[in-house]
mmCIF file of the N, C-alpha and C atoms, coordinates in Angstrom:
data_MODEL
# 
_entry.id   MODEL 
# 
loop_
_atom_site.group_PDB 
_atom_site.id 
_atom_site.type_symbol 
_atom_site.label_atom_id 
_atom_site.label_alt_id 
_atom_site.label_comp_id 
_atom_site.label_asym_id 
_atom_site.label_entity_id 
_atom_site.label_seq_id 
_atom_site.pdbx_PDB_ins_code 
_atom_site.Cartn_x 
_atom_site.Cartn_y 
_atom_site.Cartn_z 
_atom_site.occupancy 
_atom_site.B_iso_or_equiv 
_atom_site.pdbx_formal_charge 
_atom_site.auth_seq_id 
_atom_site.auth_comp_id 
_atom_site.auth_asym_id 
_atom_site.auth_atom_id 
_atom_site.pdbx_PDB_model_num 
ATOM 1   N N  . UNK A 1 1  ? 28.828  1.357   -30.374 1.00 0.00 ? 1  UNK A N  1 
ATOM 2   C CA . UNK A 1 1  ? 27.421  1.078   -30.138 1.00 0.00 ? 1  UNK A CA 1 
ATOM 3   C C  . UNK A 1 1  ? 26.959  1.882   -28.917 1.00 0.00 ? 1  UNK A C  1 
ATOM 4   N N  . UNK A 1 2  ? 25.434  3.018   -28.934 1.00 0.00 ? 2  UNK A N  1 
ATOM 5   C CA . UNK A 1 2  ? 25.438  3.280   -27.892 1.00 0.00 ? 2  UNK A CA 1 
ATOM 6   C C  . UNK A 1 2  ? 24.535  2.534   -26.826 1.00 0.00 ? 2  UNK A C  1 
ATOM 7   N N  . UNK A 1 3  ? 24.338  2.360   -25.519 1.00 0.00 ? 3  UNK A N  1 
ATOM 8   C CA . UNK A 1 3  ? 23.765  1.668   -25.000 1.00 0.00 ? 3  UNK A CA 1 
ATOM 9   C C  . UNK A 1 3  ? 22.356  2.551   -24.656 1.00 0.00 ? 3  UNK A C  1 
ATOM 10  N N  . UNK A 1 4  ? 21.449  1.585   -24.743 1.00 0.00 ? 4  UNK A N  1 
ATOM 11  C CA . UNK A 1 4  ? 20.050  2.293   -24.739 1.00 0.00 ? 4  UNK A CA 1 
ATOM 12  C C  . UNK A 1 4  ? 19.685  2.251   -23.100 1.00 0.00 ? 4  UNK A C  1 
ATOM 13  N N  . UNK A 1 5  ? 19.011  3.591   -22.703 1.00 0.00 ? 5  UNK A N  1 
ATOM 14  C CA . UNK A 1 5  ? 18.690  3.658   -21.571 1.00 0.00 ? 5  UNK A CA 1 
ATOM 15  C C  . UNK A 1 5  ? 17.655  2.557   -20.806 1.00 0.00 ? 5  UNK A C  1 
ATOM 16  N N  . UNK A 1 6  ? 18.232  2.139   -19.226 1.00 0.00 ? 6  UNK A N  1 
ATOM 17  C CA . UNK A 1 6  ? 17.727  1.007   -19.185 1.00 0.00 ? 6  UNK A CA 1 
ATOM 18  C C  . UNK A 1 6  ? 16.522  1.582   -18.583 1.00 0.00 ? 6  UNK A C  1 
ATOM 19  N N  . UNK A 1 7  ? 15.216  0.594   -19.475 1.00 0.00 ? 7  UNK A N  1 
ATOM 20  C CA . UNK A 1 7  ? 13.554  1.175   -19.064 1.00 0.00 ? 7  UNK A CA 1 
ATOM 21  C C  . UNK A 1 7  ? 13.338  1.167   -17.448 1.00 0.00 ? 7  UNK A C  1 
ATOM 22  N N  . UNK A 1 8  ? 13.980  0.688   -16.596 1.00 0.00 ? 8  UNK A N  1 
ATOM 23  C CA . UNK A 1 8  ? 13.369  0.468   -15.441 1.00 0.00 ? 8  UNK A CA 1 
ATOM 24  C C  . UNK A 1 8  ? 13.831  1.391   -14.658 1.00 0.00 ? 8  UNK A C  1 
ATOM 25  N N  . UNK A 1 9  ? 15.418  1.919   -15.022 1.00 0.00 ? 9  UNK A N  1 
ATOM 26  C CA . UNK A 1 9  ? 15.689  3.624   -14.029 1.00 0.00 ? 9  UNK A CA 1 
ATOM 27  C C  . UNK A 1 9  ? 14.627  4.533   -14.935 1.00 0.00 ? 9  UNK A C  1 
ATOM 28  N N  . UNK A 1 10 ? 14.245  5.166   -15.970 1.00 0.00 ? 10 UNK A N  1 
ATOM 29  C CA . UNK A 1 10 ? 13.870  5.457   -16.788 1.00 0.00 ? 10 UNK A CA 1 
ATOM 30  C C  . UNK A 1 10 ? 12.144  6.160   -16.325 1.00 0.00 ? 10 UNK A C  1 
ATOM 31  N N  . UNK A 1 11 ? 11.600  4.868   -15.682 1.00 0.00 ? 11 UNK A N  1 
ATOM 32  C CA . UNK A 1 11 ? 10.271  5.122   -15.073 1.00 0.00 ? 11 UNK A CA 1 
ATOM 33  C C  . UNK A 1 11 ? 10.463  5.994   -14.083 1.00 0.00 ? 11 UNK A C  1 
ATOM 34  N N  . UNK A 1 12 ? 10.094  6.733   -13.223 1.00 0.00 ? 12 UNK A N  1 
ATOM 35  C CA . UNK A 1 12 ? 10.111  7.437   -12.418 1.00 0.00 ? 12 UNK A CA 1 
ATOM 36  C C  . UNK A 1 12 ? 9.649   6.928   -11.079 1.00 0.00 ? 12 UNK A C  1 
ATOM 37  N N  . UNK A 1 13 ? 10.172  7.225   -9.873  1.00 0.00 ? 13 UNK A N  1 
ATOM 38  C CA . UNK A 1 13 ? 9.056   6.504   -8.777  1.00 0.00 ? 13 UNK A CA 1 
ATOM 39  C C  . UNK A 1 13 ? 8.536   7.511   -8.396  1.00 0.00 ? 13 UNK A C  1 
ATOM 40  N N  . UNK A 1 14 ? 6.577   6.717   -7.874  1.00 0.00 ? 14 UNK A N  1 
ATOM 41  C CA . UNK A 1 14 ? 5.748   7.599   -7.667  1.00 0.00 ? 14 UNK A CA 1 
ATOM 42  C C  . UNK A 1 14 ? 6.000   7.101   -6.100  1.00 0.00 ? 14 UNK A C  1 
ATOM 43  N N  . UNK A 1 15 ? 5.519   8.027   -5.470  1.00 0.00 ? 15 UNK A N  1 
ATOM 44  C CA . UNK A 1 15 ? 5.511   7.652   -4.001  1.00 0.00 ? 15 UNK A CA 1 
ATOM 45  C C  . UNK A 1 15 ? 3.677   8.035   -3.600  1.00 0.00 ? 15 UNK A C  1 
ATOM 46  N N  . UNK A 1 16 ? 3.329   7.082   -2.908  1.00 0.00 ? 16 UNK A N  1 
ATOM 47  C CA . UNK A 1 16 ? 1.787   7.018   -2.202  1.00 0.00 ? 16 UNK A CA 1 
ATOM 48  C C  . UNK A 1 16 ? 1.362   8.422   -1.740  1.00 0.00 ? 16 UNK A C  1 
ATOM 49  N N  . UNK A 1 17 ? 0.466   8.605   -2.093  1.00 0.00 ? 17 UNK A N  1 
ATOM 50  C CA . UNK A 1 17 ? -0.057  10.076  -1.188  1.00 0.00 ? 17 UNK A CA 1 
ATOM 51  C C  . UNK A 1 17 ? -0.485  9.819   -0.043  1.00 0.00 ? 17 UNK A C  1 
ATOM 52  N N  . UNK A 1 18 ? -0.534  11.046  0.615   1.00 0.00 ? 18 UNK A N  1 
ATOM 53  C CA . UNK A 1 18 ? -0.985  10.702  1.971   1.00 0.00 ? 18 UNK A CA 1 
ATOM 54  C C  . UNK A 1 18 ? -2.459  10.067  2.531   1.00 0.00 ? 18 UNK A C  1 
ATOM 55  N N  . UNK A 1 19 ? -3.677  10.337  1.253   1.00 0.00 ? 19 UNK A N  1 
ATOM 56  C CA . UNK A 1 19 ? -4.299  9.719   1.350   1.00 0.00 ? 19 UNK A CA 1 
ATOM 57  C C  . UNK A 1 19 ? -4.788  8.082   1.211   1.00 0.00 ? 19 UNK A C  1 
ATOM 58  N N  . UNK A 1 20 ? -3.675  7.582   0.171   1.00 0.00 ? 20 UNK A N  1 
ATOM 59  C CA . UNK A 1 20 ? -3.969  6.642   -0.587  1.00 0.00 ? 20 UNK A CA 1 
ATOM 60  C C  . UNK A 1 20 ? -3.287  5.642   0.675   1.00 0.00 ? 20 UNK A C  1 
ATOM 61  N N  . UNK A 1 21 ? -2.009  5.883   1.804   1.00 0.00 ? 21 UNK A N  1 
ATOM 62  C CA . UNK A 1 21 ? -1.438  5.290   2.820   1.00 0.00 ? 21 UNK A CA 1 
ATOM 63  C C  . UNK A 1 21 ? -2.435  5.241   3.632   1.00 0.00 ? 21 UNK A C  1 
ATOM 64  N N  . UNK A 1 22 ? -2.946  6.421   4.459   1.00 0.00 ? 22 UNK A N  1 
ATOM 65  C CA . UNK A 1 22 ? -4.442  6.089   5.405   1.00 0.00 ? 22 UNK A CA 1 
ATOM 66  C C  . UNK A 1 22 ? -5.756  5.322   4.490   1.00 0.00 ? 22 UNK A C  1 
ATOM 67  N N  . UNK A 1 23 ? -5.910  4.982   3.745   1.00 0.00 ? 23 UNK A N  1 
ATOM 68  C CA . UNK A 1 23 ? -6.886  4.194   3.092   1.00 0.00 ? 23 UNK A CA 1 
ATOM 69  C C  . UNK A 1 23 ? -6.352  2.640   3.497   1.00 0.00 ? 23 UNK A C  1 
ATOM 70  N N  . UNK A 1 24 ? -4.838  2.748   2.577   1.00 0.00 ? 24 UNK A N  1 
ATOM 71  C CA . UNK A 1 24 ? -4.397  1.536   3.222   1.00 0.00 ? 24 UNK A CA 1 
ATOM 72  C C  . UNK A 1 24 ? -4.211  0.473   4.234   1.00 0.00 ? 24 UNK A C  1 
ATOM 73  N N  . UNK A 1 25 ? -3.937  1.354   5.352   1.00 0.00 ? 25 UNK A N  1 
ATOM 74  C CA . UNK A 1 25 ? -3.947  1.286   6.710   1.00 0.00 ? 25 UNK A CA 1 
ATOM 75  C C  . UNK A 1 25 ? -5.341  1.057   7.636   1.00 0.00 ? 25 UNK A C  1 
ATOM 76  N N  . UNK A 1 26 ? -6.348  1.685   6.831   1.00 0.00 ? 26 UNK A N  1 
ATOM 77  C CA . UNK A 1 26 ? -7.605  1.411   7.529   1.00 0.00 ? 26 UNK A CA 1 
ATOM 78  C C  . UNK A 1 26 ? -8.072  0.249   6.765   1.00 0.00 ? 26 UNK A C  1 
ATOM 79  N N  . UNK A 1 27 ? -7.941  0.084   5.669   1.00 0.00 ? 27 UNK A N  1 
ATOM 80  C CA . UNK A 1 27 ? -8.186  -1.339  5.691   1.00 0.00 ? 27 UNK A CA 1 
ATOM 81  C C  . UNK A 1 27 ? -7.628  -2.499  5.846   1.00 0.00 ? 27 UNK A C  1 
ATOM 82  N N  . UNK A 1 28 ? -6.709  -2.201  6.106   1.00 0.00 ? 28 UNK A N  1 
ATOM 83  C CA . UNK A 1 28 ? -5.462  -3.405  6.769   1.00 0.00 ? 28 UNK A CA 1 
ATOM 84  C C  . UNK A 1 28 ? -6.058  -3.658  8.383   1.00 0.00 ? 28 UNK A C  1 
ATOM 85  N N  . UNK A 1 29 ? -6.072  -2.537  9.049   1.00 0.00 ? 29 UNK A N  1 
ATOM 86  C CA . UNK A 1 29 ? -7.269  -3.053  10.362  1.00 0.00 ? 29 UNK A CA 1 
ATOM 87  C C  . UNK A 1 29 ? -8.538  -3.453  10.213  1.00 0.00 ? 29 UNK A C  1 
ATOM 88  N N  . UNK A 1 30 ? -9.148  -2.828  9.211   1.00 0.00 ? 30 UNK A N  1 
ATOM 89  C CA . UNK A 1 30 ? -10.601 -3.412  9.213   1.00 0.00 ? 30 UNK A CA 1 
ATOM 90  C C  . UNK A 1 30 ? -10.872 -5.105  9.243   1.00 0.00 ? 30 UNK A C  1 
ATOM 91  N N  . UNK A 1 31 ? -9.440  -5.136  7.788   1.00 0.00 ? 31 UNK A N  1 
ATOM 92  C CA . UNK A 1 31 ? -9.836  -6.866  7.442   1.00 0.00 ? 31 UNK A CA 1 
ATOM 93  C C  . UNK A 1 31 ? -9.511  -7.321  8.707   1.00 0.00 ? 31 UNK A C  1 
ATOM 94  N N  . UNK A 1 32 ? -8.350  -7.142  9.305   1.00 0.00 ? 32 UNK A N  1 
ATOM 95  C CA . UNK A 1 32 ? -7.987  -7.789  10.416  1.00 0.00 ? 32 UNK A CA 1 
ATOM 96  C C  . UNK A 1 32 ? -9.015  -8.103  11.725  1.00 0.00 ? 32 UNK A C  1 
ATOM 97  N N  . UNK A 1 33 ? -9.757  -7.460  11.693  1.00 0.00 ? 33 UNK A N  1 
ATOM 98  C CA . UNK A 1 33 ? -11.028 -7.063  12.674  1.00 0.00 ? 33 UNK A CA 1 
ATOM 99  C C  . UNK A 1 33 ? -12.230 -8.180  12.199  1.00 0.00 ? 33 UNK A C  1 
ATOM 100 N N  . UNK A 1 34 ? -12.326 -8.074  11.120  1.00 0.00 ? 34 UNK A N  1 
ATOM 101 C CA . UNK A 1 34 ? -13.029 -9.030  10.103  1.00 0.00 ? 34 UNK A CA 1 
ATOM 102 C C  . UNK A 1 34 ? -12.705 -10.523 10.211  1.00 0.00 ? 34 UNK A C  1 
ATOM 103 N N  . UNK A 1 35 ? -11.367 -10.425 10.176  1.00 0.00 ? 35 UNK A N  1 
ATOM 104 C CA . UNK A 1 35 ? -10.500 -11.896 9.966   1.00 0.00 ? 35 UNK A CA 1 
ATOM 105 C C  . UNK A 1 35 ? -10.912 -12.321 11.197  1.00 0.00 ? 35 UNK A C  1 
ATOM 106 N N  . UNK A 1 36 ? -10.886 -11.683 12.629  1.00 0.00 ? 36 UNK A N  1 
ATOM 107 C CA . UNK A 1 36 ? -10.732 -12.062 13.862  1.00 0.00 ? 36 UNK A CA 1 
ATOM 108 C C  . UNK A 1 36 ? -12.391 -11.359 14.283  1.00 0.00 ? 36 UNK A C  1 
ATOM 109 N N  . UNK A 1 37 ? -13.505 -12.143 14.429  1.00 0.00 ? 37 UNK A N  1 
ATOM 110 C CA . UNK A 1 37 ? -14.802 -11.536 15.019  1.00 0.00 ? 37 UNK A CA 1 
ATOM 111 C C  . UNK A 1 37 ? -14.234 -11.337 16.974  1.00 0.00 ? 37 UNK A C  1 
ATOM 112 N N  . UNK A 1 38 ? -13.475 -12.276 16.493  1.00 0.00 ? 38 UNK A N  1 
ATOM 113 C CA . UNK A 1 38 ? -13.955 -11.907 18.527  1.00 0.00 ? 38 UNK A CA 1 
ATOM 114 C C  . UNK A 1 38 ? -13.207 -10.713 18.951  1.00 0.00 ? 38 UNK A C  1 
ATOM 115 N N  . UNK A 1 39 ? -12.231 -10.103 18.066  1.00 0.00 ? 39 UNK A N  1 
ATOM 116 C CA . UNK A 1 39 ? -12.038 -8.609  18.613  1.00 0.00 ? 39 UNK A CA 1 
ATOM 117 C C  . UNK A 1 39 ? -13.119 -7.604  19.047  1.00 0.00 ? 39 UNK A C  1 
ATOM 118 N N  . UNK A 1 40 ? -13.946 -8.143  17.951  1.00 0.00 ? 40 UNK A N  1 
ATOM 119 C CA . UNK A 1 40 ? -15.101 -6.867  17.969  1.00 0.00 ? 40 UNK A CA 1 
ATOM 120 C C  . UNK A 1 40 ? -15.715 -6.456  19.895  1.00 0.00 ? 40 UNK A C  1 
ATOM 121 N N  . UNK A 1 41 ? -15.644 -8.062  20.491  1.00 0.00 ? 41 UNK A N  1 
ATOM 122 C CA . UNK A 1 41 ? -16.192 -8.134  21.793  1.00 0.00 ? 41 UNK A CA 1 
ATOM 123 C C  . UNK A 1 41 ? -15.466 -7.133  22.564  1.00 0.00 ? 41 UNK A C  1 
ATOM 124 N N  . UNK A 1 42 ? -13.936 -7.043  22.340  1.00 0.00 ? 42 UNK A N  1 
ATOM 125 C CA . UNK A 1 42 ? -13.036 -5.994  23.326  1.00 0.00 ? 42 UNK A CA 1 
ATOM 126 C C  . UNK A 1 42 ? -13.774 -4.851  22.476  1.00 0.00 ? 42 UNK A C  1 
ATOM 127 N N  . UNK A 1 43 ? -14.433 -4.463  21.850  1.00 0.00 ? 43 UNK A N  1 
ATOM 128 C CA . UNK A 1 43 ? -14.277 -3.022  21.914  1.00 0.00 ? 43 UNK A CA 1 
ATOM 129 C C  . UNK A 1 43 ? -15.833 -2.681  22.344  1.00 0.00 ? 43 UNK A C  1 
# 
């Protein structure tokens, strides 16, 4: 019997572009900024 390739090595990994990480990242501070109003006062 042969064994069928397993689907999950099979997929390939994509890795984030460099844009799609700084998108990420700026909105990971934004919400945080959001989440917390009284930061806004330090700046």
């Amino acid at each position: 019997m042969v064994d069928a390739p397993n689907p999950v090595q099979a997929v390939p990994q994509v890795q984030d572009s460099a844009l799609r990480v700084r998108m990420r990242r700026g909105w990971e501070l934004a919400s945080g900024v959001l989440a917390n109003p009284t930061t806004l006062a330090g700046w």
